[in-house]
TIBALO-214616 format. One line per 4 residues: number of its first residue (from 1); their letters; for each residue x, y, z of C-alpha. Coordinates in steps of 0.5 Angstrom, whole numbers, padded with zeros to 4 digits, always signed. Layout:
<recs>
NUM	a	X:Y:Z ~ ...
</recs>
This chain:
<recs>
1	xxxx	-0113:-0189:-0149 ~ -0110:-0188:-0155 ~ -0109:-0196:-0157 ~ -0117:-0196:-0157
5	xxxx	-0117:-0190:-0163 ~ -0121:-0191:-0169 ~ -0116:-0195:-0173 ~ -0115:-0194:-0182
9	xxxx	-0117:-0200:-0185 ~ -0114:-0197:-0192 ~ -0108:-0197:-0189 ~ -0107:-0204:-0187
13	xxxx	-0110:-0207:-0193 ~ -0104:-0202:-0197 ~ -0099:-0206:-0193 ~ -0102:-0213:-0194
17	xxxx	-0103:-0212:-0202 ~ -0097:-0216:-0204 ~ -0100:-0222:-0200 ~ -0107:-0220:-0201
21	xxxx	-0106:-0221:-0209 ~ -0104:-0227:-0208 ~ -0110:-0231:-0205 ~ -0117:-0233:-0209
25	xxxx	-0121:-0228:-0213 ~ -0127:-0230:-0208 ~ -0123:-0229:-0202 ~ -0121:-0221:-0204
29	xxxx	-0127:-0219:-0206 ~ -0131:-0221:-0200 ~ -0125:-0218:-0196 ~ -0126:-0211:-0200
33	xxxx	-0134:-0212:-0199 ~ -0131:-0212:-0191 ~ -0127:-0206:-0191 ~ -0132:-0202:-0196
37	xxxx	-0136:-0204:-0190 ~ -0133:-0200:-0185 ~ -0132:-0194:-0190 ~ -0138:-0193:-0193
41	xxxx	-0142:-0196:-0187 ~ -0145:-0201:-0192 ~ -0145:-0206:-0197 ~ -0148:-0211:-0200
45	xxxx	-0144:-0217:-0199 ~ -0145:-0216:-0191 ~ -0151:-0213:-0191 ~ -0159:-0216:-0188
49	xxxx	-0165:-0213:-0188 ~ -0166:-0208:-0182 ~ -0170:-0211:-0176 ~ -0177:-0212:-0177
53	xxxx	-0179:-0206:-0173 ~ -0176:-0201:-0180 ~ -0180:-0198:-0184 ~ -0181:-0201:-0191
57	xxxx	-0181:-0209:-0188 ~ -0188:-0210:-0185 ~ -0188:-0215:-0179 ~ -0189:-0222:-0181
61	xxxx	-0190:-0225:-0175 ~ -0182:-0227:-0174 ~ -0177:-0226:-0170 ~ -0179:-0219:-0167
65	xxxx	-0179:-0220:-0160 ~ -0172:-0222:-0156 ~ -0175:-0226:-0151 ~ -0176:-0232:-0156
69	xxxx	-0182:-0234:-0161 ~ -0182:-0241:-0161 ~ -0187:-0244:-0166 ~ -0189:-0251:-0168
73	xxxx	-0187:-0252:-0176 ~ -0194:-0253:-0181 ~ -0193:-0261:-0184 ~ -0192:-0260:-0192
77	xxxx	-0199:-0263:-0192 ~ -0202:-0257:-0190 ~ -0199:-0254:-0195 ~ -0203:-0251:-0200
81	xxxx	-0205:-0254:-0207 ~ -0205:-0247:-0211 ~ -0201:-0248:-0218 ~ -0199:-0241:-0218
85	xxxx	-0193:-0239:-0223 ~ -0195:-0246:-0226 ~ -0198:-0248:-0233 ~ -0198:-0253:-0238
89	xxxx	-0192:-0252:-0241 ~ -0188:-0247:-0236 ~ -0186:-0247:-0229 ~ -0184:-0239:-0227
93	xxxx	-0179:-0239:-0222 ~ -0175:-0233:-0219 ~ -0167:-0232:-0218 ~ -0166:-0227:-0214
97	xxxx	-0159:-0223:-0215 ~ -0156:-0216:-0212 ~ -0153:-0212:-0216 ~ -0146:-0210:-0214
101	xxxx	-0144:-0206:-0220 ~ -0145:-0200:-0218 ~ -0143:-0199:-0211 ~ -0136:-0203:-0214
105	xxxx	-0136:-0197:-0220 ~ -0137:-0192:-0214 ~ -0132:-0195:-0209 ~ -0128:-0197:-0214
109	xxxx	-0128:-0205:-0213 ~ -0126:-0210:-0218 ~ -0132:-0215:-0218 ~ -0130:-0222:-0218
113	xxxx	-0130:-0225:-0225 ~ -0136:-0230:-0223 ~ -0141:-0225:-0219 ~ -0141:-0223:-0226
117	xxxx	-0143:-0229:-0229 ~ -0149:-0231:-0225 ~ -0154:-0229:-0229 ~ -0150:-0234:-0234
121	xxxx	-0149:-0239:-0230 ~ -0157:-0239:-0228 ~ -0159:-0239:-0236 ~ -0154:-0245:-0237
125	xxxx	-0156:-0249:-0231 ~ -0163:-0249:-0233 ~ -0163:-0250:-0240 ~ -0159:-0256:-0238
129	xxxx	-0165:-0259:-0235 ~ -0170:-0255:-0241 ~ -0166:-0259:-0246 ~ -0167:-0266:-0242
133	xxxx	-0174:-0265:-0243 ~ -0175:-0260:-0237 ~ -0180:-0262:-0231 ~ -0185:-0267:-0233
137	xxxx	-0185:-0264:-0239 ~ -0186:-0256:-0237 ~ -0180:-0252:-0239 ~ -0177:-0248:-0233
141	xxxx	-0178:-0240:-0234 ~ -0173:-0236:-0232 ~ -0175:-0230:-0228 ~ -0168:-0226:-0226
145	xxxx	-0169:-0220:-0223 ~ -0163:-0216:-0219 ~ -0165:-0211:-0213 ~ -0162:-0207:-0208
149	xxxx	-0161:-0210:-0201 ~ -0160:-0203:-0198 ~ -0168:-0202:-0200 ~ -0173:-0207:-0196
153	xxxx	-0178:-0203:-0200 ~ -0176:-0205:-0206 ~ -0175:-0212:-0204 ~ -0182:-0213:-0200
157	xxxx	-0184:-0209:-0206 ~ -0181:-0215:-0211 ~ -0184:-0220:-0206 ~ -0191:-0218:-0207
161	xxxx	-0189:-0218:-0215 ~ -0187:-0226:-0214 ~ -0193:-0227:-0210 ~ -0200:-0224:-0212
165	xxxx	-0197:-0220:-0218 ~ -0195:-0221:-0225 ~ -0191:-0225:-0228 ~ -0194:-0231:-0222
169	xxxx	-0187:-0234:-0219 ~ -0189:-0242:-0217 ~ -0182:-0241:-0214 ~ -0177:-0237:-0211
173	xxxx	-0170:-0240:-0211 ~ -0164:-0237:-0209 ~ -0157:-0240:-0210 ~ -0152:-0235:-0206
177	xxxx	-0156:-0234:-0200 ~ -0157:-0225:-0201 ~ -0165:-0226:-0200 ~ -0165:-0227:-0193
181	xxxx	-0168:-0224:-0186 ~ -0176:-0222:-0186 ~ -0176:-0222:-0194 ~ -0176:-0229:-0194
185	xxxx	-0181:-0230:-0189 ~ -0185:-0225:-0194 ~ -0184:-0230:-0198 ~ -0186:-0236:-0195
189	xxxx	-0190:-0234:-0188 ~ -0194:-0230:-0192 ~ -0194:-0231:-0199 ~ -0194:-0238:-0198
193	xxxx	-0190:-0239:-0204 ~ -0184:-0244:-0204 ~ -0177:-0242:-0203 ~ -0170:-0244:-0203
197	xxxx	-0164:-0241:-0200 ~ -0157:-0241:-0198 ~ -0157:-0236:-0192 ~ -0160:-0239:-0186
201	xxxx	-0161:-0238:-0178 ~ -0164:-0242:-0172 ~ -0170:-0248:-0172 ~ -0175:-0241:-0171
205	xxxx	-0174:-0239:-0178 ~ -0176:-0244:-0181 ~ -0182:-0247:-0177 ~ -0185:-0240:-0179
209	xxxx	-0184:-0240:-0186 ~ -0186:-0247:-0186 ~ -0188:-0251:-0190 ~ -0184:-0247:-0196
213	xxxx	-0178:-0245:-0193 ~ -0172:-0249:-0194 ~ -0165:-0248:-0194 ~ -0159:-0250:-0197
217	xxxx	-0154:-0247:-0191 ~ -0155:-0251:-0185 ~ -0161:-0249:-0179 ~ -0156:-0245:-0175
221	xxxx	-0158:-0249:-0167 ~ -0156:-0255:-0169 ~ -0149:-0251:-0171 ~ -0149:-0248:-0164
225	xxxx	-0150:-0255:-0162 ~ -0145:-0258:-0166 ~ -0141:-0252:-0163 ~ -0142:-0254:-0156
229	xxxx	-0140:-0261:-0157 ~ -0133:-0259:-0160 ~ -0131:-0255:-0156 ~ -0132:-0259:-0150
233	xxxx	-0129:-0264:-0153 ~ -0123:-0261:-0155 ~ -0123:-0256:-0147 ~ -0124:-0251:-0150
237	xxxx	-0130:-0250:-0145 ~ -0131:-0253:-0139 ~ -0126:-0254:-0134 ~ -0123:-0248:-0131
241	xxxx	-0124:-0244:-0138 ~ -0128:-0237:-0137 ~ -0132:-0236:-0144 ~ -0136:-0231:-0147
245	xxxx	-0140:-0229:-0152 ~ -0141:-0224:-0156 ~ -0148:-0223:-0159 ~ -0151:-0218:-0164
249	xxxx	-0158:-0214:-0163 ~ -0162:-0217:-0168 ~ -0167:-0221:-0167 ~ -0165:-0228:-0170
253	xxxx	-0158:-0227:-0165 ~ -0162:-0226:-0160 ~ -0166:-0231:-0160 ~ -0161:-0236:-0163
257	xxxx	-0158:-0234:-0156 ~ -0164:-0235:-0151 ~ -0167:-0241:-0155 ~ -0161:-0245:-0157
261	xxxx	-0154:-0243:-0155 ~ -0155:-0242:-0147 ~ -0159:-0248:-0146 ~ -0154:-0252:-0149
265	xxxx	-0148:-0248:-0144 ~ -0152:-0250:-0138 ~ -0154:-0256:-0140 ~ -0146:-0257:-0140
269	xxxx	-0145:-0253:-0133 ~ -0143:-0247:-0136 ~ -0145:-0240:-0135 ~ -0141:-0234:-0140
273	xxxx	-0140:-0228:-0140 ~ -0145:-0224:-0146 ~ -0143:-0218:-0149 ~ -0149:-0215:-0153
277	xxxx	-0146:-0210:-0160 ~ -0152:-0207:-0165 ~ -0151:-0210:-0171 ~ -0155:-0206:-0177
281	xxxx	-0149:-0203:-0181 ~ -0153:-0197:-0182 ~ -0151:-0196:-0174 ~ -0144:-0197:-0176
285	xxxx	-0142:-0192:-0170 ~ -0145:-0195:-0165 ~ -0142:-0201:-0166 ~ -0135:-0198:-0168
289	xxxx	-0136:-0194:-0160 ~ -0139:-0201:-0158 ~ -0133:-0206:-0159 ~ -0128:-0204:-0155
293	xxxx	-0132:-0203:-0149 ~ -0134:-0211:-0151 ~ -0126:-0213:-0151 ~ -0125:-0209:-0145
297	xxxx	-0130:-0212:-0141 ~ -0128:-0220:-0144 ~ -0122:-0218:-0142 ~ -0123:-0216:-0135
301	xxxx	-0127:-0222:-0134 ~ -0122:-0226:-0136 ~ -0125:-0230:-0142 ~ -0120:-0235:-0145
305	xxxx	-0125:-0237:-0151 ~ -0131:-0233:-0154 ~ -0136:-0235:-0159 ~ -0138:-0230:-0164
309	xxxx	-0147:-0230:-0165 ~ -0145:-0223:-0170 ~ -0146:-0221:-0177 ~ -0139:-0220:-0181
313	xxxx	-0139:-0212:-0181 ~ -0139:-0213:-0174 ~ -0133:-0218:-0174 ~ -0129:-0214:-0176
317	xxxx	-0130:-0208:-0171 ~ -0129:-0213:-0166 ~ -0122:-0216:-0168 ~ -0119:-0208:-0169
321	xxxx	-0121:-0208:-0161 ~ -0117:-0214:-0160 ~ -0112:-0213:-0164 ~ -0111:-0205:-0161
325	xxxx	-0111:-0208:-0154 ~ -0107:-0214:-0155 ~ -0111:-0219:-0153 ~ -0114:-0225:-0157
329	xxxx	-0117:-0231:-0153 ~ -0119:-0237:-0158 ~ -0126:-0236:-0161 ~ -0129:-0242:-0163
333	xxxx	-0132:-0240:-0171 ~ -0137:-0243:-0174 ~ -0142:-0243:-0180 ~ -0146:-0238:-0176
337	xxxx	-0146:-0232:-0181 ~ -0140:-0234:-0184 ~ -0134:-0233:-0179 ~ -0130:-0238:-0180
341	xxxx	-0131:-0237:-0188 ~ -0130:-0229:-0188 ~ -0124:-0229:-0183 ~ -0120:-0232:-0189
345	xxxx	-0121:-0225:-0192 ~ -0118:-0222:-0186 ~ -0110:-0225:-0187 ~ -0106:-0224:-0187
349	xxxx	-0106:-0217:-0184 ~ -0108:-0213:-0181 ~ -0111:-0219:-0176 ~ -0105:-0225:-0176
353	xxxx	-0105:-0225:-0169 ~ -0112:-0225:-0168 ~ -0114:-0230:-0173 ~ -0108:-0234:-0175
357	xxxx	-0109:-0241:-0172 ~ -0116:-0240:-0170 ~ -0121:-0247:-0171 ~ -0128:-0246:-0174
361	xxxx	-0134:-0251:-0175 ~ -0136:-0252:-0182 ~ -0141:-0256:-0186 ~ -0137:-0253:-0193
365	xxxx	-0131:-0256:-0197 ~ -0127:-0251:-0194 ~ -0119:-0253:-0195 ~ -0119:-0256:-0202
369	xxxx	-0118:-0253:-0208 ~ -0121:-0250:-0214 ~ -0119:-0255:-0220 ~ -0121:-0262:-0221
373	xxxx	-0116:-0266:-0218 ~ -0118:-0273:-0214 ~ -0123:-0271:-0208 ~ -0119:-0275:-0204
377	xxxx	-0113:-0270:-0206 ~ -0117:-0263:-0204 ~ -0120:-0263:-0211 ~ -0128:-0262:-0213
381	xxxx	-0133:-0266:-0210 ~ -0138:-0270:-0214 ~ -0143:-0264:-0214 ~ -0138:-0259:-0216
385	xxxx	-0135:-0264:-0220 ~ -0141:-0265:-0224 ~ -0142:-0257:-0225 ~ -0136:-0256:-0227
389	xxxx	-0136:-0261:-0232 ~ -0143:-0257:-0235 ~ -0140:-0252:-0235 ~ -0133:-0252:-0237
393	xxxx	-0137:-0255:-0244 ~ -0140:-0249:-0245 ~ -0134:-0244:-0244 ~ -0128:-0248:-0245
397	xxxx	-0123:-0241:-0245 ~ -0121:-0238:-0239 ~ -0124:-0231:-0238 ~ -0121:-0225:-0239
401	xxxx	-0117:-0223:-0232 ~ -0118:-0230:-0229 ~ -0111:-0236:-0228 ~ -0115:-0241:-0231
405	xxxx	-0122:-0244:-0233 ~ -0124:-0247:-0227 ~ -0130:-0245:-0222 ~ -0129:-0243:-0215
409	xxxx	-0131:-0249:-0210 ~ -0134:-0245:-0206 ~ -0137:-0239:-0211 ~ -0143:-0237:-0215
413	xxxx	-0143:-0241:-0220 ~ -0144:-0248:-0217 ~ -0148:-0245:-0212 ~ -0153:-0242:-0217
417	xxxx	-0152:-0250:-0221 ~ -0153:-0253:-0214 ~ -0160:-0249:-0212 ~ -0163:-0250:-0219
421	xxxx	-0162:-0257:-0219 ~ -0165:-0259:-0213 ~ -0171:-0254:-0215 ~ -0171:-0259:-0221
425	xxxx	-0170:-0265:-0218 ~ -0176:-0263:-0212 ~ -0181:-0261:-0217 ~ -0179:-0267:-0223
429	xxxx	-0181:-0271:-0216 ~ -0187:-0268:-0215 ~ -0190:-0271:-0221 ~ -0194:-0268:-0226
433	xxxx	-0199:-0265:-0222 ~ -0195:-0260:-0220 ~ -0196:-0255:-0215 ~ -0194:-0252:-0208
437	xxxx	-0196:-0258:-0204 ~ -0193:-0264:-0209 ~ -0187:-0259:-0209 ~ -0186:-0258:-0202
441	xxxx	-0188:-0266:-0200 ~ -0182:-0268:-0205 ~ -0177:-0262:-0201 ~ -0178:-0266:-0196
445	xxxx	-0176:-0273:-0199 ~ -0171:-0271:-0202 ~ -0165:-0274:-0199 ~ -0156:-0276:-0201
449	xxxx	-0156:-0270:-0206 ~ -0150:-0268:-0208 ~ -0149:-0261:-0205 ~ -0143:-0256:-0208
453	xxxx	-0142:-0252:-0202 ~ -0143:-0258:-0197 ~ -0142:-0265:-0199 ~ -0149:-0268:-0198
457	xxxx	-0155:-0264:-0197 ~ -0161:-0268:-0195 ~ -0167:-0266:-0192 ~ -0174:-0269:-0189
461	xxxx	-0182:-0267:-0186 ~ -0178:-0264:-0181 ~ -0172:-0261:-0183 ~ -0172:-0257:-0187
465	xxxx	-0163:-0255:-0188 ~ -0160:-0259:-0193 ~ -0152:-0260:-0190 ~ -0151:-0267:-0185
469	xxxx	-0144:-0267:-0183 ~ -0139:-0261:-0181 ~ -0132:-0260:-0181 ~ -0127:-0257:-0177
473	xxxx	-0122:-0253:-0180 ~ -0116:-0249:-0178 ~ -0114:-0241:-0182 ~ -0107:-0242:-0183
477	xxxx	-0102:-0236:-0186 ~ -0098:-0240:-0192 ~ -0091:-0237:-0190 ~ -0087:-0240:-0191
481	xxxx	-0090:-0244:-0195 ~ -0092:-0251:-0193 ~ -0096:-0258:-0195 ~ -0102:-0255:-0190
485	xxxx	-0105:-0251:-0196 ~ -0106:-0255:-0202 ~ -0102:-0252:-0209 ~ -0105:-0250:-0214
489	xxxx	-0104:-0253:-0222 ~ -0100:-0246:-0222 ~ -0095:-0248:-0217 ~ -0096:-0241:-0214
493	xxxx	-0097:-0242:-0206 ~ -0103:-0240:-0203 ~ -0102:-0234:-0199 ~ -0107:-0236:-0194
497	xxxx	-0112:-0243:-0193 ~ -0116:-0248:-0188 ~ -0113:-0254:-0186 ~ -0118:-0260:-0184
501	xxxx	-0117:-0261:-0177 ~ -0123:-0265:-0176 ~ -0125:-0269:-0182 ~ -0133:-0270:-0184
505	xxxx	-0138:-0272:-0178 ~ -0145:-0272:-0177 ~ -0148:-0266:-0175 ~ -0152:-0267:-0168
509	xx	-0159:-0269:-0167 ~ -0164:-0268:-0162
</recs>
């Protein structure tokens, strides 16, 4: 049994530093994040709020029971008509960021050049609408506050703050999706204060925190759908392969597989094997004791593809199993907490068999290039575009460490420019009477948006996510290098990249 001993993270990332250099600065820190993770047992680029029965996070009604809790969603015409957090004048909106600085100085971390320039890019996004005239006259006030995801109190206790205390929040904004889990429902569901946020989970989630809750991030059943249909059509399911999946014991995961994802297997003929792993990073041992005896199992069945319904920080104990049992079927990845995304993270070593070559399903604009190239060439879309514009007139150098003075496509910066101004563009909609109502009937009309993380977002009385269209996507190891990753302006290969397999398709729906 010694292939199954517990594996040192450190020592395979010391062997992949030469490669790991090389790949772009939000790829390496969210690496590190994942490796801290299995070190320390936590961290904040990994972390969610414990299950709803912890102590701290009150029950809000949510997902608390496996068994499913299918709600239908409060039209925005029951939404209440308090101005809160609204004055003649000024609009209070919160920005919610964590605080990385000190587990990065504790453990060493270097902090990703844009993680620090949140704050930055918020205040300068909004001044840019302040500038234009504001909202119908009203100037934006920002309400900036960093907090601690490891505290669920401190985050309830902050929730409260927004929603019955001092200063009012008219609105919660939350560009890179940090606040997530029962705190938005505290938000939403409770404080029946509008909010906008980037994580997202299953259709549940935001019928509870309706008519208030709205995502950027796409509703992660029709992600599963979108999954299923891919899969199929490229027999990856189906036919004589024997599937897997292997779920989390969170709530959310556990419903997004009883509601969602095992309808739509049987609908398609299929019955998988389920591998069930804990999931709270305080639990890190069970998991670590647990993912193996998963592998081993998927292994014994003869399961040939796997779809992954997991958080990252349990990922990535799942391909250190694989990996020391040599067995690697095809996982079918997706946006469903980022998989597709952080796996990039993990090459090319330790985990180049596991991952190299593996295909994911995305509503992002994974596989271009952070430079302002023609889109038609990999360059920025017409969102990112425009943020970079903004702010590359604000700060024309290159920052201290960075290669050059482009933002990341898929980084801080554009998600907090994305996330403020469709805050602005909804309550600009909603007319000079402002308030919950108004603001929450323009969400729902907001439509064609150019999106930074995805193309397009748009939205309506019903769907509450903004993404229409997903991509499918190959991870690829650069070596040699090769035409399949973009080359940057620089002339330095990418180590690692997604390549387009399937362009851009509507999502399914239904």
């Amino acid at each position: 049994m010694s292939g199954l001993s517990r594996w040192n993270p450190v020592a395979g990332l010391a062997r992949s530093w030469g490669h790991f250099v090389r790949r772009p600065r939000s790829t390496q820190i969210r690496t590190l994040a994942i490796v801290g993770t299995v070190l320390i047992g936590t961290v904040a680029w990994v972390v969610t709020a414990p299950p709803s029965s912890s102590t701290g996070a009150a029950p809000t009604g949510g997902l608390s029971a496996t068994g499913g809790t299918a709600t239908s969603a409060v039209p925005v015409s029951q939404a209440s008509t308090s101005t809160r957090g609204v004055t003649k004048d000024s609009i209070n909106v919160v920005f919610p960021i964590v605080s990385l600085s000190s587990l990065a100085g504790k453990e060493g971390f270097a902090s990703d050049i844009e993680f620090g320039e949140q704050e930055k890019a918020i205040r300068l996004y909004v001044k840019e609408i302040n500038d234009a005239g504001g909202i119908n006259g009203r100037m934006i006030n920002p309400i900036i506050t960093t907090f601690d995801p490891l505290s669920p109190s401190s985050m309830r206790s902050l929730c409260k703050t927004w929603t019955e205390g001092s200063p009012a929040a008219f609105a919660v904004v939350d560009g890179l999706g940090d606040w997530r889990d029962d705190n938005q429902l505290c938000i939403t569901q409770e404080g029946h204060t509008p909010f906008i946020g980037q994580w997202s989970t299953v259709t549940n989630w935001t019928n509870l925190g309706s008519p208030y809750l709205w995502w950027t991030g796409p509703d992660q059943a029709v992600i599963l759908k979108a999954v299923v249909n891919w899969g199929l059509s490229t027999k990856l399911l189906g036919g004589n392969r024997k599937v897997g999946v292997v779920v989390g014991d969170r709530a959310s995961d556990q419903v997004a597989l009883n509601d969602y994802l095992l309808p739509d297997l049987r609908r398609a003929g299929i019955t998988p094997v389920i591998e069930t792993i804990a999931t709270d990073p305080s639990a890190t041992a069970t998991t670590d004791a647990e993912a193996p005896l998963a592998i081993q199992q998927l292994r014994t069945d003869g399961v040939t593809t796997v779809i992954p319904l997991i958080q990252f920080n349990v990922f990535y104990p799942l391909l250190q199993a694989q990996t020391a049992q040599n067995y690697f079927p095809r996982l079918l990845l997706s946006d469903y907490e980022a998989t597709i995304q952080g796996s990039l993270g993990l090459l090319p070593l330790p985990y180049a068999k596991a991952l190299d070559g593996q295909e994911g399903l995305t509503t992002m604009t994974l596989g271009g290039i952070d430079d302002d190239r023609p889109q038609s060439q990999g360059g920025y879309d017409p969102g990112v575009r425009s943020c970079f514009t903004t702010w590359h007139k604000a700060y024309p150098q290159i920052p201290p460490g960075n290669q050059s003075f482009y933002i990341e496509e898929q980084g801080p910066v554009i998600s907090w420019c994305q996330a403020v101004r469709l805050f602005a563009t909804a309550a600009q909609a909603a007319g000079p009477t402002l308030n919950r109502r108004t603001f929450v009937t323009a969400m729902s009309k907001v439509t064609g948006f150019p999106g930074t993380f995805s193309p397009i977002l748009s939205y309506g009385p019903t769907k509450h996510y903004g993404p229409t269209d997903y991509q499918v996507v190959r991870l690829h190891i650069n070596s040699p290098p090769s035409a399949q990753c973009k080359l940057p302006k620089n002339h330095v290969p990418q180590g690692t990249c997604w390549v387009t397999v399937q362009p851009f398709a509507p999502l399914p729906t239904g």
